[in-house]
N, C-alpha and C positions, 0 to 999 in steps of 0.2 A: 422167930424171924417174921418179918413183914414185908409187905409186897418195895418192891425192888422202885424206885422212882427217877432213878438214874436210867435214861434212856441209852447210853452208851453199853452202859454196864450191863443192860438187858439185850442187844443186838449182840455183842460181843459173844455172850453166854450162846445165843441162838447161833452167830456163824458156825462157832467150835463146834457146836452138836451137830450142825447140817453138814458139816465137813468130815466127822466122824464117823457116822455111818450115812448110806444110801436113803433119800430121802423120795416119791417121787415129785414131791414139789418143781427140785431142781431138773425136772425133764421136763417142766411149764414156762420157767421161766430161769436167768442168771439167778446164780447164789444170792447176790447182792439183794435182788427185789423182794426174793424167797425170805429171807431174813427181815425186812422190813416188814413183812406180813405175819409172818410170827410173830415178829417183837411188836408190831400194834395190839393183835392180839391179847397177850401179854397185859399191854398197858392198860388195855380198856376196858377186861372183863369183868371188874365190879363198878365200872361206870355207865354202863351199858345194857340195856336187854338183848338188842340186836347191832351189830358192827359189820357194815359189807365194805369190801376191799376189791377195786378192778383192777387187774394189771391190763392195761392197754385196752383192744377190745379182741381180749381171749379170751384169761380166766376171773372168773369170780370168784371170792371166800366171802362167806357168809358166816359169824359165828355168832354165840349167844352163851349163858351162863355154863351149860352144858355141850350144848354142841357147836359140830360145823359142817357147813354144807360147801360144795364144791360147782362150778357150774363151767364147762368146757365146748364148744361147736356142738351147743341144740343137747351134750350130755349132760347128768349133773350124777351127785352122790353124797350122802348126807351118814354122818354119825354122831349117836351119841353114849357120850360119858354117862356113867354111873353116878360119878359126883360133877362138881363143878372143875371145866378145866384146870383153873388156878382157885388154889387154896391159900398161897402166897407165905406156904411154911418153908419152903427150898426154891430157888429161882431152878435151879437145873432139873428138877422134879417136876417143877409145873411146865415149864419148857419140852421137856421129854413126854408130856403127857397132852400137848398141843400137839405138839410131833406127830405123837401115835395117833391121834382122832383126827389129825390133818391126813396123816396116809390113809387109813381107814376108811375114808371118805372117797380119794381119790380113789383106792381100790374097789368098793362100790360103783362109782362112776365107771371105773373102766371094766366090770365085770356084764 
């Protein structure tokens, strides 16, 4: 498989996973925006070294081949993957693997 180039079909994939299990994304922001930040995610990481994402003037995502960093009121938290987020073999793999290094991140921040 190959990276997924359908924009719908990649947010879609991100709702159901944020809806499936507890994310803390969705205690920063609605589901809706939370999934829009994934799925850029998603779309950009082999077009990109670096990709920052504001929602409003709260949070920040910062991401890059490997990682992502989180930035919330003056806190912030940063991880990184072993490999490259997206390897673009399974969309709900790479997706599940955004997920994990987005919470990660946020767990950092808030520890």
């Amino acid at each position: 498989m190959s990276k997924v180039t359908n924009y719908n079909e990649v947010l879609n994939e991100v709702k159901q996973q944020l809806i499936d299990q507890e994310w803390t994304i969705t205690e920063y922001m609605p589901i809706d925006k939370a999934a829009v930040i994934v799925t850029n995610i998603y779309m950009m990481s082999d077009l990109c070294f670096g990709f920052g994402q504001d929602v409003g003037n709260s949070v920040s995502v910062i991401s890059s081949l490997r990682r992502i960093s989180v930035i919330y009121d003056g806190r912030c938290g940063m991880f990184k993957h072993y490999e490259n987020l997206c390897v673009y073999e399974s969309l709900s793999d790479d997706i599940g693997v955004i997920l994990m290094v987005l919470q990660a991140a946020f767990d950092r921040m808030n520890d």
